[in-house]
C-alpha positions as CSV (number, residue, x, y, z in Angstrom):
1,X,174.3,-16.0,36.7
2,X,171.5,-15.5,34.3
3,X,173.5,-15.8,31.2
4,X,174.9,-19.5,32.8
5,X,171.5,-21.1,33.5
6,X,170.2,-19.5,30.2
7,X,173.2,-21.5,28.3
8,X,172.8,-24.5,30.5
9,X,169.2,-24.5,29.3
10,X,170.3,-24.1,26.0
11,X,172.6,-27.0,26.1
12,X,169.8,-29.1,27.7
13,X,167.7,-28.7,25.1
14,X,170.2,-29.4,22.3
15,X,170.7,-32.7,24.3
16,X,167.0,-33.2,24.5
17,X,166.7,-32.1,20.3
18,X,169.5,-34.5,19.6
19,X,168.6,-37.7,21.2
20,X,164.9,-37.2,20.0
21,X,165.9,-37.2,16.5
22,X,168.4,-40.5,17.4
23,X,164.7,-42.1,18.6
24,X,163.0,-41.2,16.0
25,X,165.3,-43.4,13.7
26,X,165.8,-46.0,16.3
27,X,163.5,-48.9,17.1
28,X,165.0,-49.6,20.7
29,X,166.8,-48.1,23.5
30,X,170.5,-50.3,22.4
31,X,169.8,-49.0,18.7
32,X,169.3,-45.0,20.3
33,X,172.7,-46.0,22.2
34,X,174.5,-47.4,19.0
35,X,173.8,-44.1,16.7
36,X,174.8,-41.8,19.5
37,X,178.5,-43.9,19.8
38,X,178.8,-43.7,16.2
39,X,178.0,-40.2,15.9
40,X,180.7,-39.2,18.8
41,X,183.6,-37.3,17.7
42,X,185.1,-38.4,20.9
43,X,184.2,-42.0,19.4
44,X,185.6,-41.4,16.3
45,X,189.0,-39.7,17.2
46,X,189.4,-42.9,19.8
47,X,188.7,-45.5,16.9
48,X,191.4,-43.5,14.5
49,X,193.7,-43.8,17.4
50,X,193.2,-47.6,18.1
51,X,193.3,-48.2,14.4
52,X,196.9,-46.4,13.6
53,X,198.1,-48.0,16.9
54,X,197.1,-51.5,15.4
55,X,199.1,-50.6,12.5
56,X,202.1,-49.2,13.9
57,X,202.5,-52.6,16.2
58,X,200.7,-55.4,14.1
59,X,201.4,-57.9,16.6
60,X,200.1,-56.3,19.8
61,X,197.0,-58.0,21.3
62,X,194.1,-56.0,23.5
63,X,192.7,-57.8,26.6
64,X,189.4,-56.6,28.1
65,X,189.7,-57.8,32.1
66,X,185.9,-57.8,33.4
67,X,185.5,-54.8,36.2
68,X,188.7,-53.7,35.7
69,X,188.9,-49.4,35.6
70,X,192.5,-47.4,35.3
71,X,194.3,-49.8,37.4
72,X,193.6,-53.3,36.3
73,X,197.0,-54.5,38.1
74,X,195.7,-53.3,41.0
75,X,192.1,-53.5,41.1
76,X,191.9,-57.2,39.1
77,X,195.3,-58.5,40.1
78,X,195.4,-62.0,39.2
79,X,193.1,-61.5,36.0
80,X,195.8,-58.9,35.3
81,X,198.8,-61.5,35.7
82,X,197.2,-64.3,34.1
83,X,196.4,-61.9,31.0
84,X,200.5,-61.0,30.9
85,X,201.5,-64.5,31.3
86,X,199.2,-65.7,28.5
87,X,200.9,-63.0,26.2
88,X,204.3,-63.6,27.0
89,X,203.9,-67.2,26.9
């Protein structure tokens, strides 16, 4: 139990060490969020992934439907429809 919190502690202040040198560099709070997205190798590896799917389908299109999560055909159904009729039109 120790040996958990100790590392949770640990990991807390990596956090703490990593974000403090981000605002050191940065000027505001979006700038702060803007190095730590770049810096991401979660971030990165999605980027790569969106960039070779561009490639492999040239003419595929993205479309962003405001408050949409997982389930946009559920959740934001006629944003959803109107988005699929626009492509296939």
């Amino acid at each position: 139990m120790e040996k958990t919190r100790a590392r949770a502690r640990l990991a807390g202040l990596s956090l703490a060490v990593a974000l403090f040198s981000l605002a050191v560099r940065a000027e505001n709070l979006q700038e702060i969020y803007d190095l730590t997205i770049s810096s991401a190798p979660q971030m990165k590896a999605a980027e790569a992934n969106f960039k070779a799917g561009k490639e492999a389908l040239p003419q595929a299109e993205v479309v962003t439907i405001d408050g949409a999560g997982h389930r946009p055909e559920v959740e934001k159904k006629d944003a959803f429809v109107a988005a699929v009729k626009k492509i296939l039109s």
